[in-house]
TIVO-186673 format. One record per atom (N, C-alpha, C): residue in one letter; x, y, z. Coordinates in pm, whole numbers, plus 50000, padded with zeros to 5 digits. Example, Ala and Ser with C-alpha at 12.3 -4.5 7.8 and 13.67 -1.06 7.14 Angstrom:
// residues 2
A513194943150780 A512304955050780 A513204967050780 S512854977550708 S513674989450714 S512905000350787 
// end
This chain:
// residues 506
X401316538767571 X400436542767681 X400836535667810 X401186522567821 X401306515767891 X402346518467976 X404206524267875 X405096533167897 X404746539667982 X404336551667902 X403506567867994 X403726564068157 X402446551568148 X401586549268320 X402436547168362 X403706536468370 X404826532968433 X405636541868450 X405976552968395 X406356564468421 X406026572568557 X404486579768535 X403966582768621 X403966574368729 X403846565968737 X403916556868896 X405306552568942 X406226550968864 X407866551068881 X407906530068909 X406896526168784 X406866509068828 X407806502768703 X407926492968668 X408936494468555 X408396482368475 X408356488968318 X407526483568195 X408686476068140 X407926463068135 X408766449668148 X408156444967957 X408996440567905 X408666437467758 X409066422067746 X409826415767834 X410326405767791 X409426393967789 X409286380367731 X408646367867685 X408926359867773 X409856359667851 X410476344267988 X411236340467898 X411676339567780 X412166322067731 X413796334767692 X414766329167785 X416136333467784 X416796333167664 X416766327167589 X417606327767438 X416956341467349 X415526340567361 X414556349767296 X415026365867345 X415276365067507 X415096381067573 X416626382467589 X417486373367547 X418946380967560 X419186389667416 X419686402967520 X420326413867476 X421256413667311 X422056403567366 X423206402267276 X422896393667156 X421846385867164 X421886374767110 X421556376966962 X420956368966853 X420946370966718 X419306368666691 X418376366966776 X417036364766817 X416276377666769 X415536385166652 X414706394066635 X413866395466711 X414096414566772 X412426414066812 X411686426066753 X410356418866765 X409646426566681 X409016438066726 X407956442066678 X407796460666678 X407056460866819 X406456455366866 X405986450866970 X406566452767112 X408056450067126 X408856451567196 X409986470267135 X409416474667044 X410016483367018 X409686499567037 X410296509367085 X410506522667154 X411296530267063 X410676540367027 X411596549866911 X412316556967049 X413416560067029 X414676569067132 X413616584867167 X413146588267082 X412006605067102 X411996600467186 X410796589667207 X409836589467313 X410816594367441 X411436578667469 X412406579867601 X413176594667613 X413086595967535 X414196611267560 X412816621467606 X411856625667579 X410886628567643 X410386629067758 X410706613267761 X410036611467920 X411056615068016 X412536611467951 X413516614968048 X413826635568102 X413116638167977 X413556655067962 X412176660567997 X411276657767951 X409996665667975 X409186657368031 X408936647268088 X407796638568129 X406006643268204 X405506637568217 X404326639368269 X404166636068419 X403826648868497 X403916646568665 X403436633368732 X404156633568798 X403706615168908 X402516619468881 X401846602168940 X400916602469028 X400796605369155 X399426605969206 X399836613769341 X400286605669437 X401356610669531 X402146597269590 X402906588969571 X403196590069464 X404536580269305 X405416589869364 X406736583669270 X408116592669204 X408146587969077 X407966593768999 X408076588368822 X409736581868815 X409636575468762 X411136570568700 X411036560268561 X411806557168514 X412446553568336 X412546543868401 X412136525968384 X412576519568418 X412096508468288 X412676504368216 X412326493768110 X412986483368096 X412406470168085 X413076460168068 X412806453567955 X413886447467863 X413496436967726 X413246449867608 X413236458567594 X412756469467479 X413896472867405 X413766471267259 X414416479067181 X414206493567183 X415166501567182 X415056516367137 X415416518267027 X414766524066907 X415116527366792 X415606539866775 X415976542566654 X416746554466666 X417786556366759 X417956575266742 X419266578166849 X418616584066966 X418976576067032 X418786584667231 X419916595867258 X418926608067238 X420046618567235 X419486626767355 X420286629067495 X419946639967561 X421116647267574 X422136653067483 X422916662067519 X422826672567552 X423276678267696 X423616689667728 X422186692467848 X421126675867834 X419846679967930 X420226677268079 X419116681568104 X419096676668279 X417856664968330 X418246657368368 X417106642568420 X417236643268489 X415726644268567 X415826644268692 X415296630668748 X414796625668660 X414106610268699 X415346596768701 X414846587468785 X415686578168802 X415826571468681 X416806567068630 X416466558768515 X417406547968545 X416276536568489 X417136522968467 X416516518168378 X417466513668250 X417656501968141 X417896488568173 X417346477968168 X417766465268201 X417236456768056 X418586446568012 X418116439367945 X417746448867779 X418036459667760 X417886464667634 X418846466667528 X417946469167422 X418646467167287 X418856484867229 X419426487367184 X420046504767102 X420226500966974 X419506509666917 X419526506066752 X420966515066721 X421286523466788 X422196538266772 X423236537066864 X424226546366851 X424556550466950 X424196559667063 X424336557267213 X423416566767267 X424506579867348 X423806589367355 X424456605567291 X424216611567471 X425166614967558 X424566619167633 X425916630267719 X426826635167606 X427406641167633 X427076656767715 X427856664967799 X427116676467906 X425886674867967 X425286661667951 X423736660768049 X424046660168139 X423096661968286 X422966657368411 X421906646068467 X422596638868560 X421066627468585 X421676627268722 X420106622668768 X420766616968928 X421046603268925 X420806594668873 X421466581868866 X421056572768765 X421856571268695 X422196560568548 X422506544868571 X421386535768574 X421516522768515 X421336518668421 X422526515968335 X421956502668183 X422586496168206 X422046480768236 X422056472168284 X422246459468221 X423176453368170 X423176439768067 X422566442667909 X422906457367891 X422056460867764 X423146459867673 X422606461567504 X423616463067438 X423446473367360 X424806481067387 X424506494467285 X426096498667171 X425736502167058 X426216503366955 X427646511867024 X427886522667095 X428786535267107 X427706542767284 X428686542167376 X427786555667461 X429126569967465 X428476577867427 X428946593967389 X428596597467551 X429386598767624 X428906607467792 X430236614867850 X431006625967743 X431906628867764 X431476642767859 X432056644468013 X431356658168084 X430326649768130 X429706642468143 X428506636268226 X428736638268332 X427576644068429 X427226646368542 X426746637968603 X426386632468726 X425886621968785 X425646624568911 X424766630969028 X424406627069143 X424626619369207 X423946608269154 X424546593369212 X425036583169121 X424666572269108 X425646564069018 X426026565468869 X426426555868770 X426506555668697 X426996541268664 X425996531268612 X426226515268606 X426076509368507 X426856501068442 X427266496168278 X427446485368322 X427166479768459 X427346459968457 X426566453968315 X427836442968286 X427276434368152 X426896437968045 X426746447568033 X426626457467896 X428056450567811 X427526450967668 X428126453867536 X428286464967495 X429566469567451 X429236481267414 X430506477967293 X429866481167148 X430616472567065 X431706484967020 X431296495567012 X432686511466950 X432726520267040 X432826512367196 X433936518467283 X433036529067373 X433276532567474 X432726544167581 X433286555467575 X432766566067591 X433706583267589 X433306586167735 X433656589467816 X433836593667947 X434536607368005 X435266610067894 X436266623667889 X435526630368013 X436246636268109 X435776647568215 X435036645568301 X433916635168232 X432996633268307 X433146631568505 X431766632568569 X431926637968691 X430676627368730 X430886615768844 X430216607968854 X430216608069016 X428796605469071 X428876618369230 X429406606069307 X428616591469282 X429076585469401 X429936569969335 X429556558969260 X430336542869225 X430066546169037 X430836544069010 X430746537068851 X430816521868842 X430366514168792 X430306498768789 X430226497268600 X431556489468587 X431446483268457 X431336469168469 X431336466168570 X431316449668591 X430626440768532 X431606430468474 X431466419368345 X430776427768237 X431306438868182 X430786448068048 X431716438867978 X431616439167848 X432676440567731 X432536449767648 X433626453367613 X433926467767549 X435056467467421 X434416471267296 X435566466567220 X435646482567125 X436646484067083 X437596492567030 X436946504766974 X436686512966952 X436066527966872 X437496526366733 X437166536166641 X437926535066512 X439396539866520 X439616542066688 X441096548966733 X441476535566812 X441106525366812 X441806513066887 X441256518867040 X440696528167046 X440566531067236 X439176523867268 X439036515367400 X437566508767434 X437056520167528 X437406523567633 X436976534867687 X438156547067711 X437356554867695 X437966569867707 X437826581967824 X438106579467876 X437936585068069 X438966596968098 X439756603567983 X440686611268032 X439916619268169 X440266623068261 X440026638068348 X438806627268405 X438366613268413 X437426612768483 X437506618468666 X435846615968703 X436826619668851 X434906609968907 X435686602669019 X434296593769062 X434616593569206 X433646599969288 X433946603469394 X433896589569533 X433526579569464 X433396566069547 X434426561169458 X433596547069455 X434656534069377 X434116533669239 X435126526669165 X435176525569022 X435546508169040 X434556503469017 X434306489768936 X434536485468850 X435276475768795 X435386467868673 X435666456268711 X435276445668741 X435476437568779 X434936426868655 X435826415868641 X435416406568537 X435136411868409 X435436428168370 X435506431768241 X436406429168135 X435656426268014 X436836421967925 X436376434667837 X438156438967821 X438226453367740 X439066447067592 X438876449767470 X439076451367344 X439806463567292 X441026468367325 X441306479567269 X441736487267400 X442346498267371 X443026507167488 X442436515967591 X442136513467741 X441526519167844 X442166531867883 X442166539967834 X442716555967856 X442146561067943 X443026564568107 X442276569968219 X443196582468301 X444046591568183 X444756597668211 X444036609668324 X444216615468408 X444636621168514 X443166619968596 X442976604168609 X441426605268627 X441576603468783 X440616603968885 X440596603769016 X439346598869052 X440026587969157 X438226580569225 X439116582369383 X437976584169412 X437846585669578 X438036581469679 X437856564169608 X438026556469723 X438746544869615 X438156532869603 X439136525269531 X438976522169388 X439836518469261 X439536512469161 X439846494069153 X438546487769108 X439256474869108 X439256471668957 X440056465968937 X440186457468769 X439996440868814 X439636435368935 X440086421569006 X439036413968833 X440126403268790 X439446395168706 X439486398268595 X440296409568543 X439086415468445 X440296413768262 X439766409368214 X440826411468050 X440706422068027 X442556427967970 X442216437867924 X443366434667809 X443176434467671 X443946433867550 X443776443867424 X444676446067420 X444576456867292 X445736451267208 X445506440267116 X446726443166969 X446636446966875 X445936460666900 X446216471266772 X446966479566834 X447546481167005 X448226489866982 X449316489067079 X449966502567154 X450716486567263 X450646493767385 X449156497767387 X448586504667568 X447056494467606 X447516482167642 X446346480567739 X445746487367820 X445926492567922 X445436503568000 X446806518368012 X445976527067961 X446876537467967 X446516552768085 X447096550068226 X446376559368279 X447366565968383 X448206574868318 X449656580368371 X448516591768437 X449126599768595 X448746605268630 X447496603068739 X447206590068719 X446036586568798 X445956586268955 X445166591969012 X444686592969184 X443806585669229 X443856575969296 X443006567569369 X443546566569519 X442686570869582 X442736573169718 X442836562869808 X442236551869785 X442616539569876 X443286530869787 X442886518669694 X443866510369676 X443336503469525 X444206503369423 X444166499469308 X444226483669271 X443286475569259 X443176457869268 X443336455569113 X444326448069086 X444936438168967 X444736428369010 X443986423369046 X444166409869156 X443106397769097 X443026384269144 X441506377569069 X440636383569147 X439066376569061 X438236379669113 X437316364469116 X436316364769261 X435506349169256 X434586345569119 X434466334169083 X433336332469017 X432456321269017 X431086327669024 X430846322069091 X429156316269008 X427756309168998 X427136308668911 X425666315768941 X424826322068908 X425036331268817 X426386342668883 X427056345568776 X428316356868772 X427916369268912 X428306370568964 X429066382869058 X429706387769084 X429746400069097 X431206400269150 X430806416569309 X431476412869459 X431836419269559 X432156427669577 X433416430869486 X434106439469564 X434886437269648 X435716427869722 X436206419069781 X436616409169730 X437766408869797 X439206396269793 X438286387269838 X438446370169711 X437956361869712 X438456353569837 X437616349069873 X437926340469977 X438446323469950 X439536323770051 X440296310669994 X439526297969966 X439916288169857 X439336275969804 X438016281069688 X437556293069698 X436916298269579 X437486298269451 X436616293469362 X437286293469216 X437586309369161 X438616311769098 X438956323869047 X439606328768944 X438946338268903 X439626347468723 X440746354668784 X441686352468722 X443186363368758 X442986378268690 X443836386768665 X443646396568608 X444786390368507 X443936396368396 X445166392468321 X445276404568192 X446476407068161 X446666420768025 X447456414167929 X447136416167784 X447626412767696 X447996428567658 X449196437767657 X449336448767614 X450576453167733 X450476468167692 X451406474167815 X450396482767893 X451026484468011 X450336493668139 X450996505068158 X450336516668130 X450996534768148 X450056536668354 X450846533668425 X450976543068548 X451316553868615 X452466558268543 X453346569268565 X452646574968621 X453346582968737 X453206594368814 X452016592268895 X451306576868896 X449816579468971 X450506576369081 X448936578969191 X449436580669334 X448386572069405 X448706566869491 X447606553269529 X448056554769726 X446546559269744 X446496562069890 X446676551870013 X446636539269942 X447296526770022 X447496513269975 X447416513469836 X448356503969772 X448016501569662 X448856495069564 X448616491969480 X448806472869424 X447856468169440 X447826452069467 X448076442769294 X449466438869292 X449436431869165 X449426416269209 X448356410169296 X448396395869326 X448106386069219 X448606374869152 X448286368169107 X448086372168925 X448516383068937 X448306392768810 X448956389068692 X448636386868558 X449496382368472 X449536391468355 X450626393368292 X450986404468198 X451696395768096 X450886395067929 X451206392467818 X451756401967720 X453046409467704 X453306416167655 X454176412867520 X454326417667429 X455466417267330 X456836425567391 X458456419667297 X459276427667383 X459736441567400 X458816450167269 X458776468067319 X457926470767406 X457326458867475 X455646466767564 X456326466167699 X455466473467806 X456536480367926 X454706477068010 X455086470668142 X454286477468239 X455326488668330 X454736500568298 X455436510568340 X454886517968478 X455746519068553 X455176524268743 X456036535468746 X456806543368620 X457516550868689 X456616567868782 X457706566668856 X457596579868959 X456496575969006 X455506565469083 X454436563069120 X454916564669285 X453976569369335 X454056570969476 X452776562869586 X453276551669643 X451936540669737 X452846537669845 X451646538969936 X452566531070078 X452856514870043 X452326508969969 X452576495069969 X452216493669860 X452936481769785 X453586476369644 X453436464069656 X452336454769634 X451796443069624 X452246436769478 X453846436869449 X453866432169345 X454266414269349 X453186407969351 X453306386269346 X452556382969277 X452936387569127 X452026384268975 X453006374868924 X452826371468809 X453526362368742 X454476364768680 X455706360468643 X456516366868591 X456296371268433 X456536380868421 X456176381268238 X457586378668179 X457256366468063 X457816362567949 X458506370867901 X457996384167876 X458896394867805 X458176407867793 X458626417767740 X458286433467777 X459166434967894 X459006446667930 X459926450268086 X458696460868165 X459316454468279 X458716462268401 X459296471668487 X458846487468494 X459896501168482 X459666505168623 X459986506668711 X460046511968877 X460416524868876 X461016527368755 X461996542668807 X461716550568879 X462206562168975 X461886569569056 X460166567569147 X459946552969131 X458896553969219 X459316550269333 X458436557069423 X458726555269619 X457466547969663 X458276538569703 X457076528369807 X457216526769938 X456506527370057 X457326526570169 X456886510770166 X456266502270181 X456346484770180 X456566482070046 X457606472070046 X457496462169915 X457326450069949 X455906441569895 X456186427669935 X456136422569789 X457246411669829 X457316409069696 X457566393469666 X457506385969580 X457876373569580 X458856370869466 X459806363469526 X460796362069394 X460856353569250 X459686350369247 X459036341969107 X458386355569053 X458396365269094 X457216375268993 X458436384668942 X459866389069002 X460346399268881 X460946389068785 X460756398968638 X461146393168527 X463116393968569 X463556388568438 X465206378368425 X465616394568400 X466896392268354 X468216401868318 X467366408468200 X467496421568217 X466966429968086 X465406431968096 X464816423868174 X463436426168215 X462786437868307 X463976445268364 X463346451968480 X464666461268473 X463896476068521 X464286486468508 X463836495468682 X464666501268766 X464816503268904 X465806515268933 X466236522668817 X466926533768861 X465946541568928 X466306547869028 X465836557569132 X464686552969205 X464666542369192 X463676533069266 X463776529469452 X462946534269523 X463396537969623 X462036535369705 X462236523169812 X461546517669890 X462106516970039 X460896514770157 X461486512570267 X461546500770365 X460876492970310 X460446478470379 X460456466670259 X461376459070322 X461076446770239 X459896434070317 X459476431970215 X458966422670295 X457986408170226 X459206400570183 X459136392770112 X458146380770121 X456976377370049 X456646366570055 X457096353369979 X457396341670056 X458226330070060 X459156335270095 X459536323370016 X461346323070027 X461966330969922 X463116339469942 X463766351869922 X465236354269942 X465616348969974 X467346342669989 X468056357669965 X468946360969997 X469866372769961 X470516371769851 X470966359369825 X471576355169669 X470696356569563 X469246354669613 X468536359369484 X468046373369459 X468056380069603 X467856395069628 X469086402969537 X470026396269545 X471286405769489 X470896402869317 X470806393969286 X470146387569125 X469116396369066 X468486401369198 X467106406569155 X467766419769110 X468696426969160 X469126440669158 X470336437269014 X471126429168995 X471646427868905 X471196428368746 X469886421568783 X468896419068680 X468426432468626 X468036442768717 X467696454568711 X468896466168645 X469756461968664 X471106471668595 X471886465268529 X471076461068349 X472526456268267 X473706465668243 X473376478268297 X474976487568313 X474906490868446 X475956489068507 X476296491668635 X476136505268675 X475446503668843 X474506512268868 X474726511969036 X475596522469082 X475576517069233 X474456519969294 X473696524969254 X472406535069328 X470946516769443 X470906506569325 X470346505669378 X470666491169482 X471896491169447 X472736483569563 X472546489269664 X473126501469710 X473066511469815 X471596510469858 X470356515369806 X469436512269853 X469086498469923 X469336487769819 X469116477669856 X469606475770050 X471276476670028 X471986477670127 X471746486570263 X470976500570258 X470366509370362 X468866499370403 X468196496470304 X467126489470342 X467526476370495 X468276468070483 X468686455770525 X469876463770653 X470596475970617 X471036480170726 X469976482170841 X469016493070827 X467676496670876 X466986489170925 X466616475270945 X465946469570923 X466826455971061 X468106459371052 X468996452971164 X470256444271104 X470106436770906 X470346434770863 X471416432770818 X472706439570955 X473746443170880 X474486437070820 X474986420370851 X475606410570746 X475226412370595 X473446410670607 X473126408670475 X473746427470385 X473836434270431 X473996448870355 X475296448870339 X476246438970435 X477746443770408 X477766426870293 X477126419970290 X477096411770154 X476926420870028 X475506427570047 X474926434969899 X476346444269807 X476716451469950 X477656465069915 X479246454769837 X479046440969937 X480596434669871 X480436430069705 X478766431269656 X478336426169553 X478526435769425 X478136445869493 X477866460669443 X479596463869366 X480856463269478 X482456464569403 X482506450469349 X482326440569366 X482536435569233 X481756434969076 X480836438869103 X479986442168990 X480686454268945 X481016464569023 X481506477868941 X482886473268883 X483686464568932 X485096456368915 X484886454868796 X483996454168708 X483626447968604 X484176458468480 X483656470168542 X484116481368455 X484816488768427 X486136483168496 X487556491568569 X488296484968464 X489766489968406 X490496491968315 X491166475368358 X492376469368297 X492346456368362 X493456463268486 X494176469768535 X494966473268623 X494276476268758 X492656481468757 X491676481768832 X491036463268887 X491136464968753 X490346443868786 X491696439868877 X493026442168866 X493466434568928 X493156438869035 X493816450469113 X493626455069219 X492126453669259 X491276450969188 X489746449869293 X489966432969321 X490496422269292 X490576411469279 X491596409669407 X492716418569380 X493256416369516 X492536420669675 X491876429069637 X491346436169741 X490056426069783 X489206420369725 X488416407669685 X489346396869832 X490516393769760 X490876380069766 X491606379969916 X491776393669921 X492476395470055 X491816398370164 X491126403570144 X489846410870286 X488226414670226 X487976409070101 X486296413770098 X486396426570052 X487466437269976 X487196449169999 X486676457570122 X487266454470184 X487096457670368 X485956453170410 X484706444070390 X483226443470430 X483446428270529 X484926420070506 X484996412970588 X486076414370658 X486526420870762 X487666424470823 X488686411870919 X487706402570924 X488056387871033 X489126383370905 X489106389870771 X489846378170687 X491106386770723 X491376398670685 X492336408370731 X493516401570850 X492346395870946 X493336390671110 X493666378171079 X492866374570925 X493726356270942 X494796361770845 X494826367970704 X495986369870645 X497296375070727 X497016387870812 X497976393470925 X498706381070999 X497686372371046 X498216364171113 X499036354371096 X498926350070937 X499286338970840 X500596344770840 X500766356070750 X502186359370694 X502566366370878 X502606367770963 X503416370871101 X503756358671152 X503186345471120 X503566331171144 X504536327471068 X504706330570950 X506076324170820 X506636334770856 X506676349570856 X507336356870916 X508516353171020 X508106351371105 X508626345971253 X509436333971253 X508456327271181 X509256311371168 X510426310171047 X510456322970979 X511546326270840 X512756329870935 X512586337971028 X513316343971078 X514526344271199 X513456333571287 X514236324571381 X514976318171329 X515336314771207 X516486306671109 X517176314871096 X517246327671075 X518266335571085 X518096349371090 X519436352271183 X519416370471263 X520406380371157 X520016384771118 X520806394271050 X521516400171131 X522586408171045 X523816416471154 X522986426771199 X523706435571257 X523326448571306 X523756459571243 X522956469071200 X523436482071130 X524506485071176 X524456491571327 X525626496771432 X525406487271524 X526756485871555 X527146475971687 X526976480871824 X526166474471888 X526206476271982 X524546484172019 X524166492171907 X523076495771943 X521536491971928 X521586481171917 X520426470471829 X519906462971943 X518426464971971 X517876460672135 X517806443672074 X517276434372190 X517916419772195 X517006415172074 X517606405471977 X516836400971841 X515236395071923 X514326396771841 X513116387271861 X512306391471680 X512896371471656 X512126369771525 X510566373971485 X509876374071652 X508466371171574 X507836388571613 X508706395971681 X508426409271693 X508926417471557 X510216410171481 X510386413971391 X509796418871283 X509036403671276 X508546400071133 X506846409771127 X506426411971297 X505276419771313 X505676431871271 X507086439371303 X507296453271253 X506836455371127 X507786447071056 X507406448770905 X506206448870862 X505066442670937 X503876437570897 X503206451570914 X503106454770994 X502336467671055 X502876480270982 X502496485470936 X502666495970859 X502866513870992 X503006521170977 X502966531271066 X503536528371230 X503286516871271 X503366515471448 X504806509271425 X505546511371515 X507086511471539 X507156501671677 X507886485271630 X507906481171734 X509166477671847 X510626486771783 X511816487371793 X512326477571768 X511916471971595 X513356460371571 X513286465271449 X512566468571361 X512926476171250 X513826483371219 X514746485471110 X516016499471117 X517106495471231 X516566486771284 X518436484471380 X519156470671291 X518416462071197 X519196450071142 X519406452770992 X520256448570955 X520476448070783 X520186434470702 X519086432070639 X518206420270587 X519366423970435 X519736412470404 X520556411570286 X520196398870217 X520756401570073 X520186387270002 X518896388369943 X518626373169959 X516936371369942 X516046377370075 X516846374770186 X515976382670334 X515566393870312 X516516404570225 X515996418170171 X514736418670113 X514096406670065 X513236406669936 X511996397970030 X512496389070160 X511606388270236 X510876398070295 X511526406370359 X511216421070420 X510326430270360 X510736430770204 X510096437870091 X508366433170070 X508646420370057 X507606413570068 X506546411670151 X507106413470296 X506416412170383 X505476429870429 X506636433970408 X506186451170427 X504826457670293 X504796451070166 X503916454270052 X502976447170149 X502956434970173 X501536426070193 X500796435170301 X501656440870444 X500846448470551 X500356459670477 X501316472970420 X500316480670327 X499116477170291 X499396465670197 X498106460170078 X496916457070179 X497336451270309 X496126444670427 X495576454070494 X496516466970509 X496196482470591 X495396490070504 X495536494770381 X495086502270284 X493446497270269 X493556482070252 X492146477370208 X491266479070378 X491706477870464 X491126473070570 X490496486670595 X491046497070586 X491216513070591 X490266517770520 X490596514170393 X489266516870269 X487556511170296 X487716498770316 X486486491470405 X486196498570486 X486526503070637 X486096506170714 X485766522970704 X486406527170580 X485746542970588 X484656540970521 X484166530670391 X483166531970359 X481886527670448 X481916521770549 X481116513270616 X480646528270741 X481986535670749 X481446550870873 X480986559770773 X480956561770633 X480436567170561 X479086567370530 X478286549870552 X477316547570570 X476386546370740 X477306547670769 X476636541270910 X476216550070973 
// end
């Protein structure tokens, strides 16, 4: 009766004793019949109720009450506000194809919630809730915030904690400080504005998808990030403010991203990933203006970039994993923009690390990035990094020749070495030569000797400086000449090769 009236007046029928060990939800504390609500009733009041009073808005609002039985409104329509706070579910509660205008259960604990297709007006809120065999969410359509914040959620008999395929939440999606038990499946789901995970555990080792949500759309910005904590527990919505104590995000499992699309970033700050070494946080083909990846490095599993496009990367060089850790084919960004220190020697490491088989693709990127950007020393470093790494894979007649080409000019990317070798051998050249003049082919027709114009003929490949072809080099001088004429080729060819690849790029 007492129910009923609180109904009709929309005031909210409070069951609890004061003494906190007694009125928690979770706890192992019996309560007795006194505090207890068969599920009919509530489903009644929620589906058929009795008109306000005059001047009221009726609404469901109970605090401290067991519900017995199963709370089943599938397929109804509620039009009353309802909020659960502080309650107990003997059942699982059933509320698959209903409509409500706005859903609070509130720090309650319930066996299973069935709300696959749920409709929602306005919210839909699971802060602190237990929910011991997992959430169904499938399709469901939630008008404005979902809030799971500090829920725990542990596994249904398929290893999955919640099940959200096709969700779609037209505000923000909350989870903040949730600890998940089992696999978060949020395949092609869409929120509106942002999803945060800031703080929150998520482990599954029964299987090897911590959060699995390929396809996913979030319109502003996806938070892996910590979250404050603070006493009693809260949580903002907002990046903790500095010197605040804080929960990291942390995953024991692998992460399915693929193909989602994130309307202005996707933030992995401070983020830590416990994986085994088949588990993958996987980003492939993901498309965000900015890539907040300065998490921790993971121990092991690998982390997959492939064909995703980012236009910012900030990144810090303690967060990508070692050699064999990271995977970057078709990986394709437009801004670097490194937090700390970032050295080019470790930038090139980072890309090496990324291709245990040689891979020019993301050198070249690397290298357009740092061109773009004004960079050009550092890109004609990457690209000199890039042929000797491919040097690696050339027959040994290739190794030599990339070694010479290496040792002589950089493979054309340093051309100043080119003018000291030229210059070196036109100095022993010259000074070989002034020791001695060879005869003359034909007499008489041989313009006046000059050793050090000589020794430049030979050097220069193509340009004719009229002492060439008028003297006859015999002996070992023959084999000077020989010598000297391979080295200008070898210094022309490479210098030639360099500089077409460099107008090729430029």
């Amino acid at each position: 009766m007492y129910m009923w009236q609180a109904f009709r007046n929309g005031s909210r029928f409070d069951a609890t004793v004061g003494d906190a060990e007694i009125d928690d939800p979770h706890g192992g504390r019996p309560w007795g019949a006194e505090r207890s609500v068969r599920a009919r009733v509530v489903c009644l009041l929620m589906l058929d109720g009795p008109p306000a009073l005059h001047g009221r808005v009726s609404s469901i609002k109970l605090k401290g009450i067991q519900i017995t039985g199963t709370l089943d409104v599938a397929g109804g329509s509620v039009t009353p506000y309802v909020e659960l706070e502080g309650c107990r579910f003997e059942n699982e509660v059933l509320l698959p194809e209903s409509r409500f205008t706005t859903l609070r259960m509130v720090n309650c604990s319930i066996p299973r919630l069935e709300a696959a297709r749920l409709h929602t007006e306005g919210d839909l809120h699971l802060p602190r809730c237990h929910v011991h065999r997992g959430i169904r969410l499938t399709d469901a359509h939630i008008g404005t915030d979902l809030l799971l914040n500090q829920a725990v959620v542990h596994r249904d008999r398929r290893g999955r904690s919640v099940i959200a395929d096709g969700l779609t939440v037209a505000q923000d999606l909350q989870a903040e400080l949730m600890e998940s038990h089992g696999e978060i499946s949020l395949r092609g789901a869409q929120v509106g504005v942002s999803l945060s995970l800031r703080g929150s555990l998520l482990s599954n080792p029964y299987g090897s998808m911590a959060l699995n949500a390929p396809q996913l759309t979030v319109e502003r910005t996806l938070y892996l990030t910590p979250a404050a904590l603070s006493n009693p527990q809260v949580t903002s919505g907002a990046t903790p403010a500095r010197g605040v104590r804080v929960q990291r995000f942390e995953c024991h499992g692998g992460i399915r991203l693929n193909d989602g699309r994130f309307g202005d970033a996707l933030d992995l700050e401070k983020a830590r990933f416990v994986m085994e070494n088949e588990q993958e946080v996987s980003l492939r083909r993901i498309q965000v203006p900015e890539l907040r990846f300065l998490g921790e490095r993971p121990q092991r599993g690998k982390m997959v970039l492939s064909g995703a496009k980012v236009v910012n990367l900030i990144d810090k060089s303690t967060s990508w994993p070692g050699p064999g850790g990271l995977s970057v084919a078709g990986f394709a960004y437009e801004n670097l923009i490194p937090s700390g220190s970032f050295p080019l020697v470790r930038r090139i490491a980072w890309v090496a690390a990324a291709t245990p088989e040689y891979s020019p693709e993301p050198y070249e990127m690397l290298a357009g990035v740092l061109r773009n950007s004004g960079e050009d020393a550092d890109a004609r470093e990457v690209l000199l990094a890039k042929q000797r790494r491919r040097r690696e894979t050339l027959t040994v007649p290739g190794r030599i020749w990339g070694h010479v080409q290496d040792w002589t000019v950089a493979y054309g990317y340093r051309p100043g070495r080119a003018a000291v070798w030229m210059a070196f051998l036109w100095a022993v050249g010259a000074l070989v030569f002034s020791q001695h003049q060879p005869p003359e082919i034909k007499d008489g027709e041989s313009p006046q000797w000059n050793a050090s114009l000589f020794a430049l003929d030979l050097l220069l490949p193509v340009i004719n400086l009229g002492q060439d072809g008028y003297w006859r080099l015999e002996d070992r001088w023959q084999w000077l000449g020989a010598i000297l004429v391979l080295l200008g080729w070898t210094l022309a060819t490479t210098v030639a090769a360099g500089a077409s690849r460099l107008l090729r790029r430029g």
